[in-house]
N, C-alpha and C positions, 0 to 999 in steps of 0.2 A: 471432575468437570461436569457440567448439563449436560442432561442425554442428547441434545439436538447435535452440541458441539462433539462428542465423544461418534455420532455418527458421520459426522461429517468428516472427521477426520480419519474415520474407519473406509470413508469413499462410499458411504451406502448412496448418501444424497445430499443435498446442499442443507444448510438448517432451516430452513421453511420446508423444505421437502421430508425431511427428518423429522417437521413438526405432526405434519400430515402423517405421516408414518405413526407417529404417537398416537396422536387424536383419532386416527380406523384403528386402536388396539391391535398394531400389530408389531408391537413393541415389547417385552417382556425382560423383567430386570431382575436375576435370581428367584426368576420364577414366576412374578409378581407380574402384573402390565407396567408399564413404565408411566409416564404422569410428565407434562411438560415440566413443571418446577424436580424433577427426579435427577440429583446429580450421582454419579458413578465415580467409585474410585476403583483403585488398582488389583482388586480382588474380586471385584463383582463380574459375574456374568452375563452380556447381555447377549438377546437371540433378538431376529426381526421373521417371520414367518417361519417359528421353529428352527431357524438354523441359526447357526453361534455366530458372534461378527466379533472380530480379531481386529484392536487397533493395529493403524499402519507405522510405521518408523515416521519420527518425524523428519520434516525435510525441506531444506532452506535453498532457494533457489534465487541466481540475480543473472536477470534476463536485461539486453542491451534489447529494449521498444524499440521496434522500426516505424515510420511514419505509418497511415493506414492501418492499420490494428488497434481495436479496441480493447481497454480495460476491464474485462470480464470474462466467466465462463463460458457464456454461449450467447450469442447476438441474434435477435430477433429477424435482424437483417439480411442472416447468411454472410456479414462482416466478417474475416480473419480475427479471431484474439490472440489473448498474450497466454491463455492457458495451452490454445492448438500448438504454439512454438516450442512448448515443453514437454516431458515425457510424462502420458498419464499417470501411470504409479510410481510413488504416491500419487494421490487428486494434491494438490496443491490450489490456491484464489491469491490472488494480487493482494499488497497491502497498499491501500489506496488508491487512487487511479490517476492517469494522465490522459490528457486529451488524444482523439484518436490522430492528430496532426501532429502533436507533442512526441519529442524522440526518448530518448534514454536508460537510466536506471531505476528499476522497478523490482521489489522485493517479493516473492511469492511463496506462501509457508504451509503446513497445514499447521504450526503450531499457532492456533486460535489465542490464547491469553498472551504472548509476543504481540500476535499481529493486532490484537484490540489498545495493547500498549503503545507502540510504537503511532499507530494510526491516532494515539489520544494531541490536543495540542500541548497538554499541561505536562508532557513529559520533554515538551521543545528539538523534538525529532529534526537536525538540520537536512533541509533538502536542496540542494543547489545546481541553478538554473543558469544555464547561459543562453542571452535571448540576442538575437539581430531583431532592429528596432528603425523605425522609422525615425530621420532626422540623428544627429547626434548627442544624447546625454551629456548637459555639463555638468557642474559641482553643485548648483544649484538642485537639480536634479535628484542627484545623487544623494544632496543632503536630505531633500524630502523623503527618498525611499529610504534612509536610514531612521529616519524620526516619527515615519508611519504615514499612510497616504488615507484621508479618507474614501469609504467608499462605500457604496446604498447600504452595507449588512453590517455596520461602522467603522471606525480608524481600525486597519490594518497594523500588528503589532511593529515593533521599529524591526527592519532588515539591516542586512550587511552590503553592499553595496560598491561595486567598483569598476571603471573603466576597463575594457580588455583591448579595445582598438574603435576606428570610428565607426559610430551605429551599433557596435554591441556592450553588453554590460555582463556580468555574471550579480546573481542576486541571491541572497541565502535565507531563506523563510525556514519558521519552524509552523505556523498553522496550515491549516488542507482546505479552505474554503474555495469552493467550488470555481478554477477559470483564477485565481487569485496574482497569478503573477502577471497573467493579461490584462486582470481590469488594473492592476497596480500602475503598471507602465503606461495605461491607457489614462489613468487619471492624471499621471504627470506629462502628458502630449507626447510620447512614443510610443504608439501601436507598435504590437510585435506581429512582426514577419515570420521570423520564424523562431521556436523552442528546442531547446534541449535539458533535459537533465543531467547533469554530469556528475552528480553525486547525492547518496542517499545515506544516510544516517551513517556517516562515515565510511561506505562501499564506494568506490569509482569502476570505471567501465575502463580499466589498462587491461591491454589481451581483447577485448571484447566487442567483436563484429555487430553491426547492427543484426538480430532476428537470432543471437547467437545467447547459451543461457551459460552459468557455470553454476556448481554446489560451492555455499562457503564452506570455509575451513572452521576447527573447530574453535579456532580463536577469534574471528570474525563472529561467529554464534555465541561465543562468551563475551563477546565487547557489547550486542544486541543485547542479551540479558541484562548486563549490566546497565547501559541507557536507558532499558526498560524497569531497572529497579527500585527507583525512586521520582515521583515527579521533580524538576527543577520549578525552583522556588524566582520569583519578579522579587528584585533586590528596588 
């Protein structure tokens, strides 16, 4: 893997930070300085100020988001995040983000090639949402968010879509564009009140309190790999 990504996942420092680390030489890779473009495999050496750095075990974590917490490592703010609710070692970062009002399931890895797979849209990652909405969605409705809604960054891809009771909906998107299932319902006249996520790439939140995290199991990590091993192809 890139040394950036090999130290981030060693918990030296984030990869911008790990870049920085490169770039003051104080990086060294079987001896050598290390070089942003410098990928590392499973035999090599690396040191940061002379001392060895030992990747970490990797490590798959699905955390039940509570409202008020933000999607990130550390908030400029002094804001609560989704990494404070978990246990620092491993370092672990979110695969993707949810608004800091937005509830649910949220996947946190340090395995970097996973998390840049899964986070791609061309792998069709399902993410699914159950929103309370202003007014009640009919069919009408419903057909729009299936056949794709336009909106300012273009037509949003076709969703799944279905009534759960009056004013709410559950919606199943596979793209991550920024605020996406707000401005969606927003462009077919139901503002959303409130959000939840209740399902990520086939994980659910059964057993699991809001602010509360679990490890997947090893077959939940082999079903991840596998959704991440080929993109899904538009028929």
């Amino acid at each position: 893997m890139r040394l950036n990504a090999y130290l981030a996942r060693a918990g030296v420092a984030s990869r911008r930070g790990a870049d920085e680390l490169i770039k003051a030489g104080r990086v060294r890779v079987n001896g050598a300085p290390g070089e942003l473009n410098t990928f590392v495999g499973a035999n090599d050496t690396v040191e940061v100020d002379g001392s060895p750095v030992e990747k970490q075990a990797l490590a798959y974590l699905l955390l039940h988001k509570p409202a008020g917490v933000v999607t990130t490592a550390r908030d400029p703010y002094g804001r609560p995040t989704v990494v404070g609710l978990v246990p620092a070692e491993p370092r672990v970062v979110p695969v993707g983000r949810l608004d800091a009002d937005t509830t649910g399931a949220l996947l946190l890895t340090n395995d970097g090639a996973l998390a840049q797979r899964l986070a791609h849209p061309r792998y069709q990652v399902d993410k699914v949402y159950e929103a309370e909405v202003e007014g009640d969605p009919g069919d009408e409705t419903l057909r729009r968010l299936r056949e794709g809604v336009e909106l300012d960054d273009g037509r949003s891809a076709p969703a799944r879509a279905r009534r759960l009771a009056r004013g709410r909906i559950e919606l199943t998107i596979h793209e991550g564009r920024k605020h996406q299932v707000k401005r969606m319902l927003e462009a077919v006249g139901h503002p959303v009140q409130r959000l939840h996520r209740s399902g990520y790439a086939g994980l659910d939140l059964q057993g699991l309190r809001p602010g509360r995290w679990r490890r997947l199991t090893k077959d939940e990590v082999a079903a991840l790999r596998a959704l991440a091993a080929s993109p899904t192809r538009s028929t």
